[in-house]
C-alpha positions in Angstrom: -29.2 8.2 43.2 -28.4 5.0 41.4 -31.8 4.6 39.7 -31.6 8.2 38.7 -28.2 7.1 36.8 -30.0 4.6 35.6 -32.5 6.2 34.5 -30.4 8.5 32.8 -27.8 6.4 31.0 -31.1 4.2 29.5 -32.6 7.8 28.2 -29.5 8.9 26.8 -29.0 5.4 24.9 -32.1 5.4 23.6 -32.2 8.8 22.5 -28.7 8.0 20.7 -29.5 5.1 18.7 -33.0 6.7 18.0 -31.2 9.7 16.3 -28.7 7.2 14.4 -31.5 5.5 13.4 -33.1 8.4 12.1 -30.1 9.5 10.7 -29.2 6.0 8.7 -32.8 5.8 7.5 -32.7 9.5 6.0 -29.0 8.7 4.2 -30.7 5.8 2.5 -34.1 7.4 1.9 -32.6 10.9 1.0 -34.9 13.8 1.3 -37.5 12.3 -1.5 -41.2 12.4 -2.8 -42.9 10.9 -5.5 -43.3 12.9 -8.4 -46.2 13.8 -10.5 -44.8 12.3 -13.7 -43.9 9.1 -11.9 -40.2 9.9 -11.4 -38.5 10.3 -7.8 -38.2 13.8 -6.9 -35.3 14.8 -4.9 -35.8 17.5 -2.9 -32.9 20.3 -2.7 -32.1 24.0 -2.0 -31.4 26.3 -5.8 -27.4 26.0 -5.0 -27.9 21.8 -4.4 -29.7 21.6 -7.1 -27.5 24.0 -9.4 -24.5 21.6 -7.9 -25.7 18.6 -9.3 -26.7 19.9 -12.5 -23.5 21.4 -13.0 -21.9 18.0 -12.5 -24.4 16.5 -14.8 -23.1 19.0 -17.2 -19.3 18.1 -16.7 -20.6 14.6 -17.4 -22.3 15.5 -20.9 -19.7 17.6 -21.9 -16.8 14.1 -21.2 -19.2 12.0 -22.8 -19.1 14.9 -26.2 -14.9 14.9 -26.2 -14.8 10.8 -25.7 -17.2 10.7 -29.0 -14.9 13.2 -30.5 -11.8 11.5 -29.8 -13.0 8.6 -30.7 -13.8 9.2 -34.1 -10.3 10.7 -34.4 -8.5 7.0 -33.5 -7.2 9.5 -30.2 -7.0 7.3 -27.5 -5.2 9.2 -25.1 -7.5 12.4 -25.7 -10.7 10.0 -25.1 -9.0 8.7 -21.9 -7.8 12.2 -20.5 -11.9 13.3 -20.9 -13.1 10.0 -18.9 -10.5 10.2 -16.3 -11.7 13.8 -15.8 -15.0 12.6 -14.7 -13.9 9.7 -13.0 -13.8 8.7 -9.5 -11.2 11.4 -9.0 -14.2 14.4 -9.5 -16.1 12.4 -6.9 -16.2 13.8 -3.4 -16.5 17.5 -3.7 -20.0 17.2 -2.6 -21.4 19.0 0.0 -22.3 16.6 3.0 -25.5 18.0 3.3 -26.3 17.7 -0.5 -25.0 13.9 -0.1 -27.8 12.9 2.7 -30.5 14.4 0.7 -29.9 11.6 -2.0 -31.3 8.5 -1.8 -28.6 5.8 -1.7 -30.0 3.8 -5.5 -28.7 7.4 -6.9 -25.6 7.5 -4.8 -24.7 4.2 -5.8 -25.3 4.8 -9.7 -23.3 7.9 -9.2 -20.6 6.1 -8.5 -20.9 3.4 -10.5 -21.4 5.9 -13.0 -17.8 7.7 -11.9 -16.0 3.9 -11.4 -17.3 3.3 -15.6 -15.4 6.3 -16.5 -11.9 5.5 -14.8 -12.5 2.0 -16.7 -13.5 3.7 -19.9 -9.9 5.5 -19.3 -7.7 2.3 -18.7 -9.1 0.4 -21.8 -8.4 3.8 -23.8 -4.7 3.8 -22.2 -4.2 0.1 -22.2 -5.8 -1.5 -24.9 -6.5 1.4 -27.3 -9.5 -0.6 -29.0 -11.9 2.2 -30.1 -15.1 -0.5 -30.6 -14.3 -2.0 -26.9 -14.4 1.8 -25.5 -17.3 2.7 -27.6 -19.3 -0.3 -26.1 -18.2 0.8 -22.5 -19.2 4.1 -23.4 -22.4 3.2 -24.7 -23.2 1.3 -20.8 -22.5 4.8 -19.5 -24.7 6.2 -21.1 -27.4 3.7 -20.0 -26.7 4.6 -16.6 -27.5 8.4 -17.7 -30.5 7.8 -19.3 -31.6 5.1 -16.1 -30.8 7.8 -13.6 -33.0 10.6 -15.7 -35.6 8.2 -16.5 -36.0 7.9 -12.5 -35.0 11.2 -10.8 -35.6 14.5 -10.9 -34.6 17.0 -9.1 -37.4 19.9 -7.1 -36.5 23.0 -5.0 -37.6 22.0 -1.2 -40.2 24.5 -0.2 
């Protein structure tokens, strides 16, 4: 009876850490190929994808009012459309839209969400247009980095 137990308790452990395993490879991997233009294809279902293009979207559309207010000396307007996008929008993801990504995008998501709130704070605290511009301008090198290296396919 004790080496059936045994038995037992060393299957079920090793079935457990072989599904976290699994499980941590796949959240860092994300559900990926290589695509034929030499980008990383991520692979989602239409309303995934539709997601993250919608967010994508919301990002453009920030980046178009900061320019804006900009140009208008309007600090607090240009800080109200980075704060929008900011680390604050983050989070609304589904969870199975989140382990399809592979953990370089995750992270320049975020980074990409943290730049915003600190695009905000100089707009609010300092108020110098040229500084915000510049931070503005490293945004939008993370944009161009993450479309220069992803794309995104429906899974079949």
């Amino acid at each position: 009876m004790r080496t059936t137990c045994k038995f037992c308790w060393a299957l079920t452990t090793t079935l457990v850490v072989g599904v976290l395993f699994v499980g941590a490879w796949y959240f860092v991997r994300g559900n990926v190929t290589e695509g034929d233009d030499g980008r990383t294809s991520i692979l989602l279902t239409t309303g995934e994808r539709d997601f993250v293009l919608t967010e994508m979207r919301g990002l453009l559309e920030a980046v178009e009012v900061i320019t804006f207010e900009l140009s208008e000396e309007n600090m607090d307007g240009a800080a109200a459309a980075a704060r929008s996008v900011g680390m604050g929008s983050a989070g609304g993801e589904p969870v199975t839209l989140i382990a399809k990504l592979p953990l370089e995008f995750k992270k320049l998501g975020m980074a990409t969400h943290n730049a915003f709130d600190a695009l905000a704070t100089e707009a609010e605290d300092m108020g110098d247009g040229s500084v915000v511009l510049g931070q503005l301008s490293g945004i939008l090198t993370n944009c161009t980095s993450c479309h220069a290296g992803y794309r995104f396919d429906i899974a079949e």
